[in-house]
N, C-alpha and C positions, 0 to 999 in steps of 0.2 A: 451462123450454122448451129449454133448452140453448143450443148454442154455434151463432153463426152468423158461425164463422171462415171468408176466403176459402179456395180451393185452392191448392195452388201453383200450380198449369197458369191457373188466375185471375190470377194475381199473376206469371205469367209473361206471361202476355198481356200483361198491362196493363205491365211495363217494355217490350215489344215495342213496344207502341203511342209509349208515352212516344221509344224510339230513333227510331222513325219520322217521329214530330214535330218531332225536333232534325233531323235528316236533312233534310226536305222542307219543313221549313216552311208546313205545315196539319195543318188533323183538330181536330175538339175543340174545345172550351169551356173555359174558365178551372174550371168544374162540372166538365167531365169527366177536367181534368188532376189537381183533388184526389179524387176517386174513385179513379183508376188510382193513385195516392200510397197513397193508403188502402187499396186494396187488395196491392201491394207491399209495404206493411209487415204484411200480415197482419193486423190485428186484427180482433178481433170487430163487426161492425156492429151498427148498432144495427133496429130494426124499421122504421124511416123507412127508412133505406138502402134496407135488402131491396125496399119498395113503389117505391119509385125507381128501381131500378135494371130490376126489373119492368117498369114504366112505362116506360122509357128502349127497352127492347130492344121494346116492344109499338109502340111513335113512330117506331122506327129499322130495322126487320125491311126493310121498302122500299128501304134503302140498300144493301142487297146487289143491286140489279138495275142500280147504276151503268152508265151509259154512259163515264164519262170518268175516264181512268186505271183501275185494277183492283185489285178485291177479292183480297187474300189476297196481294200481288205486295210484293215485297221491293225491285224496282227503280222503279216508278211506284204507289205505293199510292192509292187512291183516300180523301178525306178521310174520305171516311166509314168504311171499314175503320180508320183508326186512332182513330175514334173510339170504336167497337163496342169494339176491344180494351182503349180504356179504362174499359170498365166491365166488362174479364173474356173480354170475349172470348164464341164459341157457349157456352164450357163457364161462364161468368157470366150468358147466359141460359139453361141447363137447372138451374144453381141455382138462380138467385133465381125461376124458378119454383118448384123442391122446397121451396124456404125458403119463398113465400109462403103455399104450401098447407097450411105448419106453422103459419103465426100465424091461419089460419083457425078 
C-alpha cells in the first residue's frame, strides 16, 4: 500500500500549532498535542491515524467560522486554529483525505 509519511508543510504546521500553544496557552487536546508530535517527527502512520485524522478535520471544518480571536493570526490565534494545525494543518486535511481514499 505504501508509505503514509506526513509532509513537511504537515509537520510544519503542526510545530506551528505546538509554538502557539506554548505562547497563548490554549488549542488542543492532550490527543491533538501527540498527533502534531507524531507528525513532527515524521513517521509513517499507521491506517488508524489516517481514519482519525479524517474524522478530526470532518468534526472540526466548523471551527474556522470562529467568532473569537482569529483563525490563521499569529497575534490572537483562535483555539481552534491551533488545534487544526495540530493534526497538519488544510495541507493534513487534503492528505488524510488522498490517504483515506487509498485504504479504500
Amino acid at each position: 500500500m505504501g508509505s503514509f509519511k506526513p509532509t513537511e508543510k504537515m509537520a510544519a504546521n503542526a510545530r506551528r500549532g505546538l509554538r502557539l500553544r506554548e505562547k497563548f496557552g490554549r488549542g488542543g487536546t492532550e490527543v491533538g498535542v501527540r498527533r502534531a508530535k507524531q507528525l513532527v517527527a515524521r513517521d509513517d502512520l499507521e491506517p488508524g491515524d489516517i481514519k482519525s485524522m479524517f474524522s478530526y478535520f470532518a468534526r472540526h471544518a466548523v471551527d474556522k467560522k470562529t467568532r473569537q480571536d482569529h483563525w490563521d493570526s499569529e497575534e490572537d490565534p483562535s483555539a481552534g486554529f491551533i488545534a487544526w494545525l495540530f493534526w497538519g494543518g488544510d495541507e493534513g486535511k487534503d492528505w488524510s483525505e488522498r490517504q483515506r481514499r487509498r485504504l479504500k
